[in-house]
Every structure is written in C-alpha cells, then in structure tokens.
N, CA, C and O atoms as a Maestro MAE file, in Angstrom:
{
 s_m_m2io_version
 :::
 2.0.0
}

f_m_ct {
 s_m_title
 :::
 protein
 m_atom[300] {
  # First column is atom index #
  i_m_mmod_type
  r_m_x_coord
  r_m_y_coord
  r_m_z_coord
  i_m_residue_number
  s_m_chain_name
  s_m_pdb_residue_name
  s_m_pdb_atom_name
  i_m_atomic_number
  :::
  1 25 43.079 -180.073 68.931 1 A "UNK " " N  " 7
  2 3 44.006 -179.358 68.069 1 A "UNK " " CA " 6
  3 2 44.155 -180.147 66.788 1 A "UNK " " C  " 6
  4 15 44.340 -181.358 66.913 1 A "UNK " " O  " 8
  5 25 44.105 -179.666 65.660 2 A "UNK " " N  " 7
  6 3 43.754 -179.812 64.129 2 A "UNK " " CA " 6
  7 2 45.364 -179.581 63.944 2 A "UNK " " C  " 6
  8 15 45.853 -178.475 63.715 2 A "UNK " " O  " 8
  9 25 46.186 -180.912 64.090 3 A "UNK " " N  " 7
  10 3 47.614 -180.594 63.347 3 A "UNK " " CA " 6
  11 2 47.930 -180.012 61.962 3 A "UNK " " C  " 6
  12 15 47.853 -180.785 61.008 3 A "UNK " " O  " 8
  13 25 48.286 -178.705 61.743 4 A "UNK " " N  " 7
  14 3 48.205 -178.370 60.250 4 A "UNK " " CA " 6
  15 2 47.661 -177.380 60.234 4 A "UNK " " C  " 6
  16 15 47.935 -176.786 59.191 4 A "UNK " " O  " 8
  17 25 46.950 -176.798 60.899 5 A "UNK " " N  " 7
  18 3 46.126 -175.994 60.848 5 A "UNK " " CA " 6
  19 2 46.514 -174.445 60.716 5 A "UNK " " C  " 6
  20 15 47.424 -174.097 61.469 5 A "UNK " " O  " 8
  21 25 46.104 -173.698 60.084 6 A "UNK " " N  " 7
  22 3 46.725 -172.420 59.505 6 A "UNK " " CA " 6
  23 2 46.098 -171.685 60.574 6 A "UNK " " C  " 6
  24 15 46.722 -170.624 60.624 6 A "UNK " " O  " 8
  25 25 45.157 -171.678 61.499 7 A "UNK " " N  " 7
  26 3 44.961 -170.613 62.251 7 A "UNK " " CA " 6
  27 2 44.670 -170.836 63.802 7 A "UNK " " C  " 6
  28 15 43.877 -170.369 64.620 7 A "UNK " " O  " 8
  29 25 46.142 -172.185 63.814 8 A "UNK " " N  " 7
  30 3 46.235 -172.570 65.175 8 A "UNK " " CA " 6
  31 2 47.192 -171.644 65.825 8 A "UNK " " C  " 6
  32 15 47.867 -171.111 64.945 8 A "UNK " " O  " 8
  33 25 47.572 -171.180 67.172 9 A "UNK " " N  " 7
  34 3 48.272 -170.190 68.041 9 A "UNK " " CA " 6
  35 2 49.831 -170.925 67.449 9 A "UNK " " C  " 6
  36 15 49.981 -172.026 66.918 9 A "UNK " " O  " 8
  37 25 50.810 -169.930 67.747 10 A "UNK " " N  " 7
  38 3 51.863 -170.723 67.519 10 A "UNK " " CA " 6
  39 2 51.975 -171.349 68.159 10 A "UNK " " C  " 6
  40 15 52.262 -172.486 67.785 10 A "UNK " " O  " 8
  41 25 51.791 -170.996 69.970 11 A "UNK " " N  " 7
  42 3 51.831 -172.204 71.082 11 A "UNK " " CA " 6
  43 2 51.457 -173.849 70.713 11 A "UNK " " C  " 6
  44 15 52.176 -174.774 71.091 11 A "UNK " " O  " 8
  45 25 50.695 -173.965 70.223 12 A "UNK " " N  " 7
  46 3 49.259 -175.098 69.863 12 A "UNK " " CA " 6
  47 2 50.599 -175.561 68.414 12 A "UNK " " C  " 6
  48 15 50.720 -176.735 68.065 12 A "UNK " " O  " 8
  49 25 51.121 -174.866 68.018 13 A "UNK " " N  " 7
  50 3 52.213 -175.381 66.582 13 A "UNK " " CA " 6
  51 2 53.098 -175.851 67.306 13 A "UNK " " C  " 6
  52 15 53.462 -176.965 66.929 13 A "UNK " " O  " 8
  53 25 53.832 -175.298 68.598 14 A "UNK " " N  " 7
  54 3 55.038 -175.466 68.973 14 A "UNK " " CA " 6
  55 2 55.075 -177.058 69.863 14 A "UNK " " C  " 6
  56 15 55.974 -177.900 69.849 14 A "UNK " " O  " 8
  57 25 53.337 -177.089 70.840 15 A "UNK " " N  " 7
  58 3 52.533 -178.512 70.956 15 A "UNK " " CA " 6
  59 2 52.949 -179.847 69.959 15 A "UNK " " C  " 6
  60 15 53.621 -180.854 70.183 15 A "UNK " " O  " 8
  61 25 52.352 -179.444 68.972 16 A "UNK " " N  " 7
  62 3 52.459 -180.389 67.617 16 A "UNK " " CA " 6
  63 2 54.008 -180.781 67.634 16 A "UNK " " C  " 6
  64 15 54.398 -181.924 67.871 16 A "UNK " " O  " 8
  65 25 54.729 -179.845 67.393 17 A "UNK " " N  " 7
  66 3 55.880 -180.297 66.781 17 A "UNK " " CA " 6
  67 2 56.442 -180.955 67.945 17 A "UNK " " C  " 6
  68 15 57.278 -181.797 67.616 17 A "UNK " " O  " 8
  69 25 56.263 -180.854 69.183 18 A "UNK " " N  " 7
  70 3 57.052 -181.994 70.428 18 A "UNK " " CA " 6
  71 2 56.333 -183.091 70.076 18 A "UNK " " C  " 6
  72 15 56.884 -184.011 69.471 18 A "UNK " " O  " 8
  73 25 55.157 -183.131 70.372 19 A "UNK " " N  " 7
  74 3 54.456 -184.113 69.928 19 A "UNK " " CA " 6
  75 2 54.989 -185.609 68.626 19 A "UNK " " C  " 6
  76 15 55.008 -186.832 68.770 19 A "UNK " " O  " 8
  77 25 55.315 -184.778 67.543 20 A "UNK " " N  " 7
  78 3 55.885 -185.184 66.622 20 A "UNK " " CA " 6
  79 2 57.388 -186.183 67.063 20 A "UNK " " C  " 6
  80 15 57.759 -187.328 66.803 20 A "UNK " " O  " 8
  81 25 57.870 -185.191 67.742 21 A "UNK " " N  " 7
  82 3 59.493 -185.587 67.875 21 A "UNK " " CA " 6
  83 2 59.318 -186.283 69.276 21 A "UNK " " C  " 6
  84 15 60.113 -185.985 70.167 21 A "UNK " " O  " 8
  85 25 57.982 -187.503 69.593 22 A "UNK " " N  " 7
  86 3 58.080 -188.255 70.138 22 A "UNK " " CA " 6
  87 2 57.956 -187.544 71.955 22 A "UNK " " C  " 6
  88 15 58.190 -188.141 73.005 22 A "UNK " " O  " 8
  89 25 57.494 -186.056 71.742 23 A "UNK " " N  " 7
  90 3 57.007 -185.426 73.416 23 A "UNK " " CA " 6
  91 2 55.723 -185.725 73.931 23 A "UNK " " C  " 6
  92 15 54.909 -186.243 73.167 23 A "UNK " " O  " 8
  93 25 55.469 -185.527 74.882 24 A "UNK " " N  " 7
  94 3 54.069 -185.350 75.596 24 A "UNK " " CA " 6
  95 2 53.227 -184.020 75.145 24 A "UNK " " C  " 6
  96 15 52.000 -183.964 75.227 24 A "UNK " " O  " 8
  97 25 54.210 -182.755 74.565 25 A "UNK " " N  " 7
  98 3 53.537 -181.616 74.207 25 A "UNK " " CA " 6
  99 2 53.068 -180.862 75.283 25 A "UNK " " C  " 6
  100 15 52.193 -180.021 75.076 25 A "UNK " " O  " 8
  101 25 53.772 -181.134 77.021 26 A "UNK " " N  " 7
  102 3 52.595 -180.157 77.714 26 A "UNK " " CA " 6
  103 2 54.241 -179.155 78.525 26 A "UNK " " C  " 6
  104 15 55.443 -179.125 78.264 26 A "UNK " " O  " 8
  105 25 53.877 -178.890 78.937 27 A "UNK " " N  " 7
  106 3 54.985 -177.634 79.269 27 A "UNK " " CA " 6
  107 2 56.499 -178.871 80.420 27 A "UNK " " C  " 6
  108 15 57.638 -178.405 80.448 27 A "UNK " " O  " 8
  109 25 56.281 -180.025 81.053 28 A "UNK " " N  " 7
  110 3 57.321 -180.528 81.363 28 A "UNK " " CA " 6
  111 2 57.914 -180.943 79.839 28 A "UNK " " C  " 6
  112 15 59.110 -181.228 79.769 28 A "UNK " " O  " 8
  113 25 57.204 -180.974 78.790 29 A "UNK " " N  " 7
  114 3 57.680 -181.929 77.641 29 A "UNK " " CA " 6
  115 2 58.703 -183.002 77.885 29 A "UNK " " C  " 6
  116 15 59.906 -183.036 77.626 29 A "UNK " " O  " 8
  117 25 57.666 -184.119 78.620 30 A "UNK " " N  " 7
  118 3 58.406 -185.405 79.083 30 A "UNK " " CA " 6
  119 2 58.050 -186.242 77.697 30 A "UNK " " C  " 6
  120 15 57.413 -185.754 76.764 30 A "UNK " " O  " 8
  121 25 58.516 -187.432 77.728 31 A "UNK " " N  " 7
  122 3 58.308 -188.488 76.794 31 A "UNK " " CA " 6
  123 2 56.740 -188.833 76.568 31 A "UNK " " C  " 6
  124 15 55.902 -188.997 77.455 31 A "UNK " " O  " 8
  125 25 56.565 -188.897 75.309 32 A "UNK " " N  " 7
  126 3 55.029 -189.682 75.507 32 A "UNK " " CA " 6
  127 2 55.229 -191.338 74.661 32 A "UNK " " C  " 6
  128 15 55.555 -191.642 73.513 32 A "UNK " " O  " 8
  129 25 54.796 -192.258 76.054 33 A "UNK " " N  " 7
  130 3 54.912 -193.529 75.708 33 A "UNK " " CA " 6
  131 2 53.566 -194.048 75.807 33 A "UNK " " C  " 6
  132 15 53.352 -195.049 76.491 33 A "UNK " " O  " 8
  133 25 52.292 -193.229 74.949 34 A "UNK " " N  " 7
  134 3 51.052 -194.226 75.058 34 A "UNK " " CA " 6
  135 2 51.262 -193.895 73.729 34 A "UNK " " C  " 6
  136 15 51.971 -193.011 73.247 34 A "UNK " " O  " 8
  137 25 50.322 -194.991 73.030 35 A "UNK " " N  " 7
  138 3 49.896 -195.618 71.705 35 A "UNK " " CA " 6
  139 2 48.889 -193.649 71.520 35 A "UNK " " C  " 6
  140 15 48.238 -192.903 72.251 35 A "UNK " " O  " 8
  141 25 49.465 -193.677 69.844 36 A "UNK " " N  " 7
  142 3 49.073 -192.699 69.261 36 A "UNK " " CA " 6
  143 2 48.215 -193.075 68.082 36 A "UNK " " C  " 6
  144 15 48.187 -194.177 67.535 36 A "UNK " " O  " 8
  145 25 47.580 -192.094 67.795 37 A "UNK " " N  " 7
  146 3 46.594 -192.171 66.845 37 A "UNK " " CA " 6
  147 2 47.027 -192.219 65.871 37 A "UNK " " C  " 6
  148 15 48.255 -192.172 65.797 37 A "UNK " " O  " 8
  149 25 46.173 -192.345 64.571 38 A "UNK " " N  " 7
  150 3 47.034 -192.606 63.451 38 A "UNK " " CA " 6
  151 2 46.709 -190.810 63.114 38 A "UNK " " C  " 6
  152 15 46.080 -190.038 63.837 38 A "UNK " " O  " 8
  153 25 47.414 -190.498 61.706 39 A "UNK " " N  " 7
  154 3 47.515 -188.832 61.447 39 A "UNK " " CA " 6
  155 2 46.639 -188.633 60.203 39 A "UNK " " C  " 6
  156 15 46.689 -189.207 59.115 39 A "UNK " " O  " 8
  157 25 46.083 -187.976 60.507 40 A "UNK " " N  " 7
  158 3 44.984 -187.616 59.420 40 A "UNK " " CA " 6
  159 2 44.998 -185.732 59.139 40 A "UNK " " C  " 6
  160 15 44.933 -185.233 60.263 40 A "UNK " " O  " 8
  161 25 45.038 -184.973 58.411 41 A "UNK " " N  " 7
  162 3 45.324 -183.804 57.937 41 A "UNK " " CA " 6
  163 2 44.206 -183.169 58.508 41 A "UNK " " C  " 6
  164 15 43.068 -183.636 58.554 41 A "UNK " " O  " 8
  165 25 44.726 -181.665 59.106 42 A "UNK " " N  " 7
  166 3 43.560 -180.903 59.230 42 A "UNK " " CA " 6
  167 2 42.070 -180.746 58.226 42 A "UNK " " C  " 6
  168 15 40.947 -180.432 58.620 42 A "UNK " " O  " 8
  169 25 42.449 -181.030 57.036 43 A "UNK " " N  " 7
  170 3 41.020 -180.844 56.264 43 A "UNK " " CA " 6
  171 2 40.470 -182.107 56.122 43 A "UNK " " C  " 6
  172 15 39.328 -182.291 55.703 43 A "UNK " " O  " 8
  173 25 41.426 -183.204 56.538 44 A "UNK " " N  " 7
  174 3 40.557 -184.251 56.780 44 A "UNK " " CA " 6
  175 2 39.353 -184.187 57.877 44 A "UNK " " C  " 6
  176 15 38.145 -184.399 57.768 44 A "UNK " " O  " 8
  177 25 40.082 -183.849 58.858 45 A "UNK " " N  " 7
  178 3 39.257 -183.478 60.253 45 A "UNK " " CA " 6
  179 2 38.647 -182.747 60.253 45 A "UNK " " C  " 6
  180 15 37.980 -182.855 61.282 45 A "UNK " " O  " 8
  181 25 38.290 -181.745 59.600 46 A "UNK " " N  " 7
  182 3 37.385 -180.509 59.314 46 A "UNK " " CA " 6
  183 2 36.229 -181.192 58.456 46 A "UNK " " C  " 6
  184 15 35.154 -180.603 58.345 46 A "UNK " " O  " 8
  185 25 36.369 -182.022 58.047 47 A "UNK " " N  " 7
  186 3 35.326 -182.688 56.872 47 A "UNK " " CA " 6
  187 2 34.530 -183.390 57.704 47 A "UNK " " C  " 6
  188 15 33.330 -183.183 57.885 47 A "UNK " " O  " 8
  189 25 35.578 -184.696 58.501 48 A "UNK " " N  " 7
  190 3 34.853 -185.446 58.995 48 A "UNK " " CA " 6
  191 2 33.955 -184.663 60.577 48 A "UNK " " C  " 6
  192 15 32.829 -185.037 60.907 48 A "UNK " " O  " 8
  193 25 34.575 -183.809 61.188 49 A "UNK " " N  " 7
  194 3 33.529 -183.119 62.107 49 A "UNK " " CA " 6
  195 2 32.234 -182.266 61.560 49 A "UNK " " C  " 6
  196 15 31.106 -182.389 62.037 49 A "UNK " " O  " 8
  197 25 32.549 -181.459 60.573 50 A "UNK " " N  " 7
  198 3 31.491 -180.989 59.671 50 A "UNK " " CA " 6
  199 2 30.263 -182.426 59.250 50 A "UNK " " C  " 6
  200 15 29.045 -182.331 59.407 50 A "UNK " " O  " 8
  201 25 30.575 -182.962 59.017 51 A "UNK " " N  " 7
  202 3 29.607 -183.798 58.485 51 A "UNK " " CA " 6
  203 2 28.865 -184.451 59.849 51 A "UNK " " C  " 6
  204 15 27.689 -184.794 59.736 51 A "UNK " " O  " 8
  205 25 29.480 -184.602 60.998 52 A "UNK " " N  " 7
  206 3 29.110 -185.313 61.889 52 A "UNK " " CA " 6
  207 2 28.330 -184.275 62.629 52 A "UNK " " C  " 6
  208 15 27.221 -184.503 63.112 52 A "UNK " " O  " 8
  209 25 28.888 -183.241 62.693 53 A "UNK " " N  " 7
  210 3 27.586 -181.777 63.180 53 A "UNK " " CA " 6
  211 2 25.941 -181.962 61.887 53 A "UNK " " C  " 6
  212 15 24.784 -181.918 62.304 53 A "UNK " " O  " 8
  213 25 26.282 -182.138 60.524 54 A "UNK " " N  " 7
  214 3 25.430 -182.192 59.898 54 A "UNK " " CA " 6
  215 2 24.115 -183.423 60.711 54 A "UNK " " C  " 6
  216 15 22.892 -183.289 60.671 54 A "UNK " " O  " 8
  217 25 24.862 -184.484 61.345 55 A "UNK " " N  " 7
  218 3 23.768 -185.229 61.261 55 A "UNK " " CA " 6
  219 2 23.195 -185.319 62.365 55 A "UNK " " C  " 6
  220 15 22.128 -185.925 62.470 55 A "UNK " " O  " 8
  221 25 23.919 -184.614 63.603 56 A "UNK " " N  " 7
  222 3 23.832 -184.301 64.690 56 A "UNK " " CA " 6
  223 2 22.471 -183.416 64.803 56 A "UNK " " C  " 6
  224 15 21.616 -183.694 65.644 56 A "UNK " " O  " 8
  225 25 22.327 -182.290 63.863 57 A "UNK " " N  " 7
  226 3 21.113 -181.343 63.256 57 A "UNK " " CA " 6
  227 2 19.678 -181.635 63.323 57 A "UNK " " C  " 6
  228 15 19.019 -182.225 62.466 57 A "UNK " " O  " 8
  229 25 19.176 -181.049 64.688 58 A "UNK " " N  " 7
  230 3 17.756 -181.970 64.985 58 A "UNK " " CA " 6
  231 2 16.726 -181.156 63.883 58 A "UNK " " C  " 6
  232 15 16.835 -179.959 63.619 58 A "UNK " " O  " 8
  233 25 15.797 -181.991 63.355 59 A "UNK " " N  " 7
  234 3 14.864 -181.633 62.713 59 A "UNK " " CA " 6
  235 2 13.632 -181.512 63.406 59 A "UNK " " C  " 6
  236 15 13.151 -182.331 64.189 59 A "UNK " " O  " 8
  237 25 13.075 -180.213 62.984 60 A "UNK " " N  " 7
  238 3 11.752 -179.886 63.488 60 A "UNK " " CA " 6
  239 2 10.841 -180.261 62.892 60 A "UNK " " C  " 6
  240 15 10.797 -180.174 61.664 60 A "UNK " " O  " 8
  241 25 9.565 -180.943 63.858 61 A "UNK " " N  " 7
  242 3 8.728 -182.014 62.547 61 A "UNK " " CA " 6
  243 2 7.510 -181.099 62.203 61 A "UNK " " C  " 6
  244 15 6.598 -181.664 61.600 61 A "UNK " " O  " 8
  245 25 7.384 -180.048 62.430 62 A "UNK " " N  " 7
  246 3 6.569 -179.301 62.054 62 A "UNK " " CA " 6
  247 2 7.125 -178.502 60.484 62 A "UNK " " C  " 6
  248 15 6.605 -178.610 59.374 62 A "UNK " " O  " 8
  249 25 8.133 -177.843 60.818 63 A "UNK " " N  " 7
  250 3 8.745 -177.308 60.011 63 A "UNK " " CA " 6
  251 2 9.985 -177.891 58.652 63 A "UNK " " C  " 6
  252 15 10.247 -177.507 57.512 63 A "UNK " " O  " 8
  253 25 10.500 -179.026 59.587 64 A "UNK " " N  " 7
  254 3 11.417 -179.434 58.503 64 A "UNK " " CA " 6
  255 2 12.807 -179.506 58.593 64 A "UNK " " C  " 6
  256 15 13.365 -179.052 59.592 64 A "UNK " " O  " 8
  257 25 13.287 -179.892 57.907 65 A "UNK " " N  " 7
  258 3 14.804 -179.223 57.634 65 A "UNK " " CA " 6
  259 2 14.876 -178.169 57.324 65 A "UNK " " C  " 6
  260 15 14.203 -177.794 56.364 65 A "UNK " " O  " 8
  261 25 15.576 -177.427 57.894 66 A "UNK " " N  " 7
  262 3 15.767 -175.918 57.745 66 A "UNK " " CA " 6
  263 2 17.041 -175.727 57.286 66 A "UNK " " C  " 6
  264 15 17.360 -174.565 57.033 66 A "UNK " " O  " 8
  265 25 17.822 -176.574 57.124 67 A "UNK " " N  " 7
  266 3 19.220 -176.298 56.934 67 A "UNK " " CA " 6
  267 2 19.132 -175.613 56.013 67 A "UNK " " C  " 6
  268 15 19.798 -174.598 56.216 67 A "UNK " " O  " 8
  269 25 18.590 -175.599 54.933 68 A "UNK " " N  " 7
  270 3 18.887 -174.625 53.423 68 A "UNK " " CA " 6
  271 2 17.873 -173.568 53.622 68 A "UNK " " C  " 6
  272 15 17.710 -172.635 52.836 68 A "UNK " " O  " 8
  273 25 17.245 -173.743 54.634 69 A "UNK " " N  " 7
  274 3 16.185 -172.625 54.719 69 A "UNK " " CA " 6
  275 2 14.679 -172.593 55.264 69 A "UNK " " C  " 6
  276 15 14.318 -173.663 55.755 69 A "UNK " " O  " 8
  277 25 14.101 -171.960 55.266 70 A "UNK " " N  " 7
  278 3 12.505 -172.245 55.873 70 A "UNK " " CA " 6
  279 2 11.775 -172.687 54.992 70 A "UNK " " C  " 6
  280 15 11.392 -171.863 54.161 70 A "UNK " " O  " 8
  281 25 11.372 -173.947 54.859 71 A "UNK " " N  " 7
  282 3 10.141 -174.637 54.083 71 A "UNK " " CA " 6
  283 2 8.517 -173.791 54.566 71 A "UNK " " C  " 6
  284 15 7.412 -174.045 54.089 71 A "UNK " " O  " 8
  285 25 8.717 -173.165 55.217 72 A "UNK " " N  " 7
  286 3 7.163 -172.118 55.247 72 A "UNK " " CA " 6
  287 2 7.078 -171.328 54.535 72 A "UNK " " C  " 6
  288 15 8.282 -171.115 54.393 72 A "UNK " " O  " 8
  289 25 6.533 -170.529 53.796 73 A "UNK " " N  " 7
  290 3 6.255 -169.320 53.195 73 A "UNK " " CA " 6
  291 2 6.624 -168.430 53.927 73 A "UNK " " C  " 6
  292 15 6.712 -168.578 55.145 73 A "UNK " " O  " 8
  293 25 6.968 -167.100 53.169 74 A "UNK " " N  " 7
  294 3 7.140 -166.418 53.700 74 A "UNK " " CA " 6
  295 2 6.409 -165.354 54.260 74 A "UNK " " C  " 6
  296 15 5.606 -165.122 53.357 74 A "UNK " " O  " 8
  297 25 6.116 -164.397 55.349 75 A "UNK " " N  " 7
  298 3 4.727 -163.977 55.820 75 A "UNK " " CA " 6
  299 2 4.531 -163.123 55.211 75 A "UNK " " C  " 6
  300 15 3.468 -162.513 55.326 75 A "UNK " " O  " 8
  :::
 }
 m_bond[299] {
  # First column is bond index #
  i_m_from
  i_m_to
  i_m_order
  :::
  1 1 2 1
  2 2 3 1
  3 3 4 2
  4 3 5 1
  5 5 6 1
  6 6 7 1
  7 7 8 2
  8 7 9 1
  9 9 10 1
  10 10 11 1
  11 11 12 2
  12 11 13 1
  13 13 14 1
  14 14 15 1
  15 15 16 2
  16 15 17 1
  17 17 18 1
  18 18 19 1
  19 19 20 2
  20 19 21 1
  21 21 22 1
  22 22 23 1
  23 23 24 2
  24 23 25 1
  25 25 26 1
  26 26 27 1
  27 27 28 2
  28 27 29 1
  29 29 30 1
  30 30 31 1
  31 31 32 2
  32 31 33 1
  33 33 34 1
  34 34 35 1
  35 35 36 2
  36 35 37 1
  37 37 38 1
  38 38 39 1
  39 39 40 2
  40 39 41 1
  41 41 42 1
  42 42 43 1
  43 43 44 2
  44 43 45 1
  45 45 46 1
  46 46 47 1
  47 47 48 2
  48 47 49 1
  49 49 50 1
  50 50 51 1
  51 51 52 2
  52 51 53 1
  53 53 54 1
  54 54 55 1
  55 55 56 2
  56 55 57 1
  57 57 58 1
  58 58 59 1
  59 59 60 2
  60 59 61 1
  61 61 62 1
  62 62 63 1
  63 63 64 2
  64 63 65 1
  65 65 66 1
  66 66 67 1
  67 67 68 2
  68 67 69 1
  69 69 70 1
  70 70 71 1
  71 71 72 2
  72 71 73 1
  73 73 74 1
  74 74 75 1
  75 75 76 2
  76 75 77 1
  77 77 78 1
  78 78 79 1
  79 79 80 2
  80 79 81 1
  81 81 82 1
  82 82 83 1
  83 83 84 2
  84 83 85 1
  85 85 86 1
  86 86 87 1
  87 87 88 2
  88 87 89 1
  89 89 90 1
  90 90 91 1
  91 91 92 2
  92 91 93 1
  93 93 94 1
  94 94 95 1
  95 95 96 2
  96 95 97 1
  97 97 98 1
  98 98 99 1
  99 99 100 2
  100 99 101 1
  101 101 102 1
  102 102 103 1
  103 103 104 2
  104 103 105 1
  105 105 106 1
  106 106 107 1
  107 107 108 2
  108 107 109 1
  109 109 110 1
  110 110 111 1
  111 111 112 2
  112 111 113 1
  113 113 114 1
  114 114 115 1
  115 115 116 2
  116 115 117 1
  117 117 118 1
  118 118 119 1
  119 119 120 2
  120 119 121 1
  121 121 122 1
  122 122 123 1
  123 123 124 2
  124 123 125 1
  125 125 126 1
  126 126 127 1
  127 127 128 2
  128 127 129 1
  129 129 130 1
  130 130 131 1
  131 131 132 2
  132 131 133 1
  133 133 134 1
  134 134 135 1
  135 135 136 2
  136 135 137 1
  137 137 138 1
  138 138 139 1
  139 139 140 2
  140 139 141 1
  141 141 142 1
  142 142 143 1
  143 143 144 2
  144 143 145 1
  145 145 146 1
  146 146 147 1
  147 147 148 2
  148 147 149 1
  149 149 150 1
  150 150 151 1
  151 151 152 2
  152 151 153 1
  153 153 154 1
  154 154 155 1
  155 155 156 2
  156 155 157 1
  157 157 158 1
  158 158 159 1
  159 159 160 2
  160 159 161 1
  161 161 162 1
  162 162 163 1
  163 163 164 2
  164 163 165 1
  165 165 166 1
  166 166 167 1
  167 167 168 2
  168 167 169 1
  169 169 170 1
  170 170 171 1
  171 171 172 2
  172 171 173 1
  173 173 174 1
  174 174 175 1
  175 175 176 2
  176 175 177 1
  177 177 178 1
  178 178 179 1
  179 179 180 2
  180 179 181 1
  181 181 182 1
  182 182 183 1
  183 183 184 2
  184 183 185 1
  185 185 186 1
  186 186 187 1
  187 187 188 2
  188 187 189 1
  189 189 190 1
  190 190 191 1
  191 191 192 2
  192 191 193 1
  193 193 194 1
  194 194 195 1
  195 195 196 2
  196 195 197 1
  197 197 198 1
  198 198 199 1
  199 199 200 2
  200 199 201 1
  201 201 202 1
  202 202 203 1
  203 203 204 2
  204 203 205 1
  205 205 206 1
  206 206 207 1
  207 207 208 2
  208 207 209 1
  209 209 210 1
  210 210 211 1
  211 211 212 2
  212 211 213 1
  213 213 214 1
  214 214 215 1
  215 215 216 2
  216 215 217 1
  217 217 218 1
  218 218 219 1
  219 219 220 2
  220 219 221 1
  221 221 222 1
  222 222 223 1
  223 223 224 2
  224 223 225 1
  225 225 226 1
  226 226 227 1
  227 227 228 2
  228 227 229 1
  229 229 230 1
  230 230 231 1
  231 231 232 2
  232 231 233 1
  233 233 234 1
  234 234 235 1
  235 235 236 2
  236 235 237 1
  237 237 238 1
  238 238 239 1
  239 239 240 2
  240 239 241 1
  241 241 242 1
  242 242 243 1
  243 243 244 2
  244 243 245 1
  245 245 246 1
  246 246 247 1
  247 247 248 2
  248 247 249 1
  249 249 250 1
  250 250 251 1
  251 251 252 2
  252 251 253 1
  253 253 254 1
  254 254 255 1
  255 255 256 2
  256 255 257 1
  257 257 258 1
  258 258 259 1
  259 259 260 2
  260 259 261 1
  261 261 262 1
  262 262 263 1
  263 263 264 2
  264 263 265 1
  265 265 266 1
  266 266 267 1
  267 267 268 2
  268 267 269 1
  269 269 270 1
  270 270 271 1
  271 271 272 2
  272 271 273 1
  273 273 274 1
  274 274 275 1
  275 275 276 2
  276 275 277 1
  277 277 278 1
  278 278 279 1
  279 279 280 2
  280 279 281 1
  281 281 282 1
  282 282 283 1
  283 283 284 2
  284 283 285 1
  285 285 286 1
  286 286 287 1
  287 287 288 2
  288 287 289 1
  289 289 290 1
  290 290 291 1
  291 291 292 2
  292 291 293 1
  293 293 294 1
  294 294 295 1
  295 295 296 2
  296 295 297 1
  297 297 298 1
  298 298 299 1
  299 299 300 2
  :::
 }
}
C-alpha cells in the first residue's frame, strides 16, 4: 500500500491513518511496537518501483531491446 495514494480503497486509507496514529492497521487495531520505515510519498514509490521493473526487463539477444519498439523491420 502506496500511502497517499489517490486510487487506494478507502479501507487501505482508513489502514494508513491507524497506522499513522501509532496502530497495527489490521482489524484488532492493536498497538504497533516494531521499528517502522522511514515515509517516502506515493510518487516517490511509484518512481522508484517503475524504474526497478525497467531493469528487471529481460532483453532478447536476437532482437534487442524492445522497450521503445521492434528493432526489426517491419514485414
């Protein structure tokens, strides 16, 4: 879940915000006492997973990078 996120469920918002105010976020909403991450913005996280799918992107050694398109001619 992408805190911030404009086209998260409200459920997944209502998550966040216990979360925030020091909850566990799951339906007992008990305390959460483990070490938290630090907060980084949904479009941060959208950047940094985007880019990490980019490199993830197997290349075909016949063909190429295809990402922008087919390096073959066209038939």
């Amino acid at each position: 879940m992408w805190a911030g996120c404009p086209h998260a469920h409200p459920s997944a918002k209502a998550q966040v915000t216990a979360y925030r105010n020091g909850r566990d976020g799951l339906a007992r909403n008990g305390p959460d006492n483990y070490p938290r991450p630090g907060y980084i913005t949904w479009q941060q996280a959208l950047k940094a997973w985007t880019a990490q799918q980019e490199k993830a992107k197997p290349v075909d050694p016949i063909i190429g990078d295809t990402s922008r398109g087919s390096l073959l001619p066209a038939p």
